[in-house]
C-alpha positions in Angstrom: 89.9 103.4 67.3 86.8 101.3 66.3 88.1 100.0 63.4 91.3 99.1 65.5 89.2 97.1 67.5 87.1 95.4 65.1 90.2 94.0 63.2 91.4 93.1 66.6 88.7 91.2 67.2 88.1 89.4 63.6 91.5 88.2 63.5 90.6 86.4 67.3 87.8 85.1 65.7 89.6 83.5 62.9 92.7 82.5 64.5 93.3 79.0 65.8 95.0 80.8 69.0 92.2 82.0 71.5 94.6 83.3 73.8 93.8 86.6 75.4 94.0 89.8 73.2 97.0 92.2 74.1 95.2 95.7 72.4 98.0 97.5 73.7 99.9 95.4 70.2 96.7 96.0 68.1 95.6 99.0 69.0 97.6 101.9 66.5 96.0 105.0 68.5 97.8 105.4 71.6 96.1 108.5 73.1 96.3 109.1 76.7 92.6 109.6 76.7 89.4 108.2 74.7 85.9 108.1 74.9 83.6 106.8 72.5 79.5 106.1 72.5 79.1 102.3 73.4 76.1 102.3 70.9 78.7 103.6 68.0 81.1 100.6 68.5 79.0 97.6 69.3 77.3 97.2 65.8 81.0 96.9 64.4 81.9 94.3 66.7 79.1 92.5 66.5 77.7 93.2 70.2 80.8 91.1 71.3 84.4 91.6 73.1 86.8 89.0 72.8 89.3 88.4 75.6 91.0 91.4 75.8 93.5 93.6 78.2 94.3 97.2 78.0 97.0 99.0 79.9 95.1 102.0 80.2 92.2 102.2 83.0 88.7 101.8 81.4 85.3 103.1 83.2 82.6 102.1 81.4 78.4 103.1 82.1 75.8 101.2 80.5 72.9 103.2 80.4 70.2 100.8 78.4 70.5 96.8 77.6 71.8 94.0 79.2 74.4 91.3 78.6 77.8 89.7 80.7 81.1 91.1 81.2 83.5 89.1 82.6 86.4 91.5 84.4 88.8 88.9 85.7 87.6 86.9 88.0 84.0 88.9 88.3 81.4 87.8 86.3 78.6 90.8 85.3 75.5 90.5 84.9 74.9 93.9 82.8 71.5 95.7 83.5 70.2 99.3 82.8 72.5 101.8 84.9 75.8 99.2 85.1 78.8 100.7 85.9 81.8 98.8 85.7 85.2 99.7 85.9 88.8 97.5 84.6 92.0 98.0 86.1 94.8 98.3 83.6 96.0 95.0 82.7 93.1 92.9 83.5 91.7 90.4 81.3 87.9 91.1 80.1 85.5 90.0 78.0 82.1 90.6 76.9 78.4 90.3 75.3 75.4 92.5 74.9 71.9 92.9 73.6 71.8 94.9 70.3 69.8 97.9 72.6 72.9 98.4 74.7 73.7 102.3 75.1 76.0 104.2 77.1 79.6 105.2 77.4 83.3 104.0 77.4 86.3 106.0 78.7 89.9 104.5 78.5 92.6 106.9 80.3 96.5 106.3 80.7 97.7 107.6 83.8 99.7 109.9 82.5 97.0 111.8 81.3 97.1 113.1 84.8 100.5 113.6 85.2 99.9 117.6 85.1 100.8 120.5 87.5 98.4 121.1 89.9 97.1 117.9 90.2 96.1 115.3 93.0 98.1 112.2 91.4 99.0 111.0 94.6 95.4 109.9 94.9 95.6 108.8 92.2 98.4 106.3 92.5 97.0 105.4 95.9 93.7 104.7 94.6 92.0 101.4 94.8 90.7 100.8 91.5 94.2 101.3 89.8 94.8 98.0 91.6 93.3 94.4 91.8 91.1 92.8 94.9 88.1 94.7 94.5 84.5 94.1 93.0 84.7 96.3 89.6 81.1 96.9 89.1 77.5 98.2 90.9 74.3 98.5 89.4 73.5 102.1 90.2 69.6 103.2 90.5 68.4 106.3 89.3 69.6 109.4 90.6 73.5 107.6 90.9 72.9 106.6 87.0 71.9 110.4 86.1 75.2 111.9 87.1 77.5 109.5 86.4 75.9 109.8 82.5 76.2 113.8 83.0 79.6 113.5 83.8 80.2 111.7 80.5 78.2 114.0 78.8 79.9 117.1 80.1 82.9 114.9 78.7 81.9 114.9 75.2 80.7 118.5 75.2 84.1 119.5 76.7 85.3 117.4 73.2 83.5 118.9 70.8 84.3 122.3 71.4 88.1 124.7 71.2 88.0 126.0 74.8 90.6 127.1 77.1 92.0 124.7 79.5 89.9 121.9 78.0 92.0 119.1 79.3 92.7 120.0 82.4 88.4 119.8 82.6 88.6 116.8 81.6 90.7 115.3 83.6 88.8 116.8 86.7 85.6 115.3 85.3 87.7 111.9 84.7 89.0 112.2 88.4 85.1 112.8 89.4 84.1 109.3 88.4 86.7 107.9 89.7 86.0 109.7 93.0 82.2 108.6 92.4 83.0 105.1 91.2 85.1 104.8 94.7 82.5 105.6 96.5 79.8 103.5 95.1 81.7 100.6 95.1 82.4 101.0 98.6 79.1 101.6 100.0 78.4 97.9 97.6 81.2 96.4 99.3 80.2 97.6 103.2 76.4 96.6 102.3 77.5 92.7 101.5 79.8 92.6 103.9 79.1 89.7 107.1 80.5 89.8 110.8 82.6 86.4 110.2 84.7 85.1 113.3 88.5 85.5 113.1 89.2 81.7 112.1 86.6 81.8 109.0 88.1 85.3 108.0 91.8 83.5 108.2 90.3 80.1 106.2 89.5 82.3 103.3 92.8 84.6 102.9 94.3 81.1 103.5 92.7 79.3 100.4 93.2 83.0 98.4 96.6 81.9 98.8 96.9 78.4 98.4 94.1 76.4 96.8 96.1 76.0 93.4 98.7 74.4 95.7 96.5 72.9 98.8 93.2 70.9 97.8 92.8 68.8 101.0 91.3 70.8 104.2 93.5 69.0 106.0 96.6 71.5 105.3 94.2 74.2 106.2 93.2 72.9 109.5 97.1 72.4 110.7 98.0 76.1 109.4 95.3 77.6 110.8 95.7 74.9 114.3 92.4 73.8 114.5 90.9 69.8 114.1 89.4 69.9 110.1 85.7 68.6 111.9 86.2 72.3 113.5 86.9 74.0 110.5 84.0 72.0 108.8 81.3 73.2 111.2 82.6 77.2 111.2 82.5 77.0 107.5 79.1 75.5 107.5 77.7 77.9 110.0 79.1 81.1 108.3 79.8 80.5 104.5 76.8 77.6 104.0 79.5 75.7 102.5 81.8 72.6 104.0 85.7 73.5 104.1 86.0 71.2 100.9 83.2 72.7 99.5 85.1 75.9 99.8 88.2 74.5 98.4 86.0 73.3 94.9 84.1 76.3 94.5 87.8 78.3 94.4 89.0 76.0 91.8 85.9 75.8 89.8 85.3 79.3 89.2 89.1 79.6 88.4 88.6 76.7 85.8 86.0 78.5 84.4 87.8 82.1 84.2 90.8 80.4 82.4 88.9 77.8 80.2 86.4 81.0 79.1 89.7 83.5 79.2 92.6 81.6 77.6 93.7 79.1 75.2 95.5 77.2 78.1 95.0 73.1 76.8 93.3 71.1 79.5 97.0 69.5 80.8 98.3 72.8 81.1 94.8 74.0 83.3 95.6 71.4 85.1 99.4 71.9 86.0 97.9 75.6 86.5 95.2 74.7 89.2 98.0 71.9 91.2 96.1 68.6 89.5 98.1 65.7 89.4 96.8 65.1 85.7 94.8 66.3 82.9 92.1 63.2 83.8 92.1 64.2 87.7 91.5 67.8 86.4 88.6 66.6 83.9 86.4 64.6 86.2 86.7 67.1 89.1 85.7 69.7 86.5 82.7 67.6 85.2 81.3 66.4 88.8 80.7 70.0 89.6 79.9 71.7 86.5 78.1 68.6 84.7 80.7 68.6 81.4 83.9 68.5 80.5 86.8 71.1 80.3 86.4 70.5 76.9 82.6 70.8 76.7 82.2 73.5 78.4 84.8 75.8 76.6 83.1 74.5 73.1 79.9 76.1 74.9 81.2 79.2 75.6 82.5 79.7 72.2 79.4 78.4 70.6 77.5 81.0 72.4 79.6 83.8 71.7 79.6 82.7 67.7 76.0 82.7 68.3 
């Protein structure tokens, strides 16, 4: 599975396409189920994952190091005790320290498809879906049993024991249970009482700031003068409505610059600019270089 990955990865690096890696092509293992030591794959991909996506789930606990993953939209800053986990599907990328340890678990969902078996939870679950913040930095009683868990995982592995995956699947269905709840309590802790209008603004621009750059659409949906929507905006999010518009589009410009090999015309069609030029100079007045810049950054600093 390393190796798959590896050569996955070396023939990104190579390639003149830096499009987003589909492992579910690359990858020839197709178990339901894997779980490796992070510290056994990172030195053979040189502490480094390429734009990727998986079908199957993947939960992964960094015990030790630090670096950046990028799941989506989410950037991480990776610490001691970072769990993290990525939907099926969802683009990711990545970067550590050459002291990272810990775990990585990938699991098709039919893994659980046993008798005797909550998969409707399963199914129903929030994390098998999109919309919500993928990682917590745990502290350490949280980080001690999550790494148990995994541990109890890989001792289940090593070892010819009756029933042995049907244990792990209950231990599998344990994080997920755990990682639910962690990520909820994260969610309810940064969550702000916002007023109705505010709450309505953002699902608004969620929905429509590829389409909709001026505040002025926003205002008339939402039936309220734009000076109105200004000053709620201001008051709750410390941002102007505008402000709130840009910072949308900006950190989608980054995702897909950083993510994909999208040229700067197509970004542009992508994120509703009327041209590639429009696109550019929006792009460089709030992130201080070009599309084109700032994508020969990133890759520089991945080489690197």
């Amino acid at each position: 599975m390393v190796q798959d990955y590896k050569k996955a990865f070396s023939d990104y690096y190579t390639s003149k396409n830096k499009g987003v890696i589909n492992l579910n092509e690359k990858l020839h293992n197709s178990l339901e189920f894997v779980q490796f030591r992070i510290e056994d794959s990172l030195p053979e991909l040189n502490y480094t994952i390429f734009p990727n996506q998986l079908s199957r789930l993947i939960i992964i606990f960094v015990t030790k190091g630090e670096g950046e993953r990028i799941i989506g939209k989410d950037k991480v800053h990776v610490t001691d005790r970072t769990f993290m986990i990525i939907p099926g599907g969802t683009i990711n990328s990545g970067i550590y320290s050459t002291d990272t340890q810990g775990f990585y678990l990938s699991v098709n969902l039919k893994f659980f498809l046993r008798e005797h078996f909550p998969k409707h939870y399963l199914i129903k679950s929030k994390i098998f879906s999109y919309g919500f913040t993928p990682y917590v930095h745990t502290d350490c009683r949280q980080g001690k049993c999550l790494a148990e868990i995994f541990e109890n995982i890989f001792d289940e592995l090593s070892h010819s024991r009756k029933s042995k995956e049907q244990l792990i699947a209950i231990r599998i269905f344990e994080l997920i249970i755990l990682g639910e709840r962690l990520l909820t309590v994260q969610k309810r802790s940064q969550k702000r009482i916002l007023p109705p209008l505010v709450i309505k603004y953002i699902r608004l621009i969620n929905e429509c700031y590829k389409i909709h750059h001026n505040t002025n659409y926003y205002a008339e949906k939402l039936h309220v003068h734009p000076n109105q929507l200004n000053t709620y905006t201001k008051r709750y999010l410390g941002l102007a409505a505008k402000a709130a518009i840009d910072s949308m589009l900006t950190k989608e410009s980054e995702h897909l610059l950083h993510q994909t090999a999208l040229s700067v015309k197509e970004l542009a069609y992508e994120l509703g600019f009327q041209s590639a030029s429009h696109f550019s100079r929006f792009f460089k007045r709030h992130k201080g270089v070009s599309p084109a810049a700032y994508r020969h950054q990133t890759f520089e600093n991945v080489a690197n």
